[in-house]
N, C-alpha and C positions, 0 to 999 in steps of 0.2 A: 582935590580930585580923587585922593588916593582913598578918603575915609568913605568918599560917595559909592567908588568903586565898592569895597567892603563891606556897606551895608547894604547893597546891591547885592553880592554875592551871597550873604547871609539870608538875605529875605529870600534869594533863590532857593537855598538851600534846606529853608524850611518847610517848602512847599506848600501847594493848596489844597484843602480837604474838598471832595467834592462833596454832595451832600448826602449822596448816596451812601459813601465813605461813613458818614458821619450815622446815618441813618442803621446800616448794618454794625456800627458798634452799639449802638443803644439796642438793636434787636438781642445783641449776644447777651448782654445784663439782662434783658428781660426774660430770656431766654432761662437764663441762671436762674432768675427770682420765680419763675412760672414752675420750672422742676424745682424749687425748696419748696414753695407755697402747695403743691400739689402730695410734697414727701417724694419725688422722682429722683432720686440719687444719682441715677443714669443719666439724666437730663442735666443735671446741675453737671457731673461732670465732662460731659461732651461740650461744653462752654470751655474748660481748663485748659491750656497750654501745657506742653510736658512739663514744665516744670514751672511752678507758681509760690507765690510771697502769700501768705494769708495774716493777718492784724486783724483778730475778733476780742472781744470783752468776757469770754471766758477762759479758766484756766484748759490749756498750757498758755494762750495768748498768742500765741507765733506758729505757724505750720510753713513749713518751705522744702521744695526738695521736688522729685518726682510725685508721689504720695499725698503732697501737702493738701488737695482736695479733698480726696478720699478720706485721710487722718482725719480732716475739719469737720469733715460728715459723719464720721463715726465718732469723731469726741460732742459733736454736736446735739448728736440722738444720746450717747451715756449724760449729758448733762441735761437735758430734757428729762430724760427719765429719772434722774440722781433729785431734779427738781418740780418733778410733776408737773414740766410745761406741756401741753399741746396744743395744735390748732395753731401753729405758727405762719404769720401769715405778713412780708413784708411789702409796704405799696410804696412807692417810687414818686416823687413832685416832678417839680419841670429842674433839669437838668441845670447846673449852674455854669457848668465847661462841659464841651463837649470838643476835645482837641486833639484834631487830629494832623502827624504830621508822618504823609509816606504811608508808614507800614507800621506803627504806633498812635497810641494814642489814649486819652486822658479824659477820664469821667469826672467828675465832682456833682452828686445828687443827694438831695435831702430826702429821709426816708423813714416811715412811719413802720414799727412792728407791733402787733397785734397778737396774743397768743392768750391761751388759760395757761393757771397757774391752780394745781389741786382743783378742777371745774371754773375757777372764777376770772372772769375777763380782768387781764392784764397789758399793757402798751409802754413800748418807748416811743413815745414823739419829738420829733426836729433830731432825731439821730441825721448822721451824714456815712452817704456809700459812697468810697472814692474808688475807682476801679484802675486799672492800666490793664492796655488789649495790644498784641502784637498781630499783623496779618502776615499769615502764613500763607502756602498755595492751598491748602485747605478751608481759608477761609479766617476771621477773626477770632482768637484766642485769648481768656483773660490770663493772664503773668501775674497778675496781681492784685489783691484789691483789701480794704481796709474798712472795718465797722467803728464807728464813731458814735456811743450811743449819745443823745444829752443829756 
């Protein structure tokens, strides 16, 4: 009775995502990806949480802190132009998790990038964008998120 009890409590305690829930976290990624894909700086960072983890595949590799959006955008454009990419442009599949619990919650999406490289078409395909979103009374915030090329 007592284990029943427990995971009772547990399953309470994880709560349900409603779909709406579920629906305005995927707005906020795409939100992000629409300001990068467009070059919207400002866009991209109105998605950010005060303070965010970033994991991308160029150097430094790690951005965190108040800043860590902004830094990711500015080291992101110096590496662009250090590599003559433009026309950056990432598309999103169908979502593999979309997990939401409460006021958290957990992306897992496969993701296609597209960009020139000195004029000539270039792509990472079957990369993976893993996010984490916290909702604020503002609204949903990414805290986190991770580029995984393949």
């Amino acid at each position: 009775m007592r284990r029943t009890l427990a995971a009772l409590a547990l399953i309470g305690m994880t709560g349900s995502a409603s779909a709406s829930d579920k629906t305005e976290v995927v707005a906020v990624v795409n939100q992000f990806l629409d300001g990068f894909n467009k070059g919207n700086t400002k866009a991209v960072l109105a998605t950010c949480a005060a303070e965010v983890a970033i994991i991308d595949e160029f150097s430094p590799y790690v951005w965190q802190g108040a800043s860590a959006c902004s830094d990711w955008a500015d080291d992101f454009a110096a590496h662009a132009k250090k590599n003559g990419i433009t026309d950056p442009v990432v598309t999103l599949g169908k979502p593999r998790h979309v997990d939401v619990d409460v006021d958290h919650a957990y992306l897992v999406i496969p993701a296609n990038f597209k960009f020139k490289v000195k004029g000539k078409p270039a792509s990472e395909t079957g990369s993976i964008f893993t996010v984490a979103l916290r909702k604020w009374p503002t609204g949903w915030r990414i805290t986190g998120w991770a580029w995984a090329k393949h």
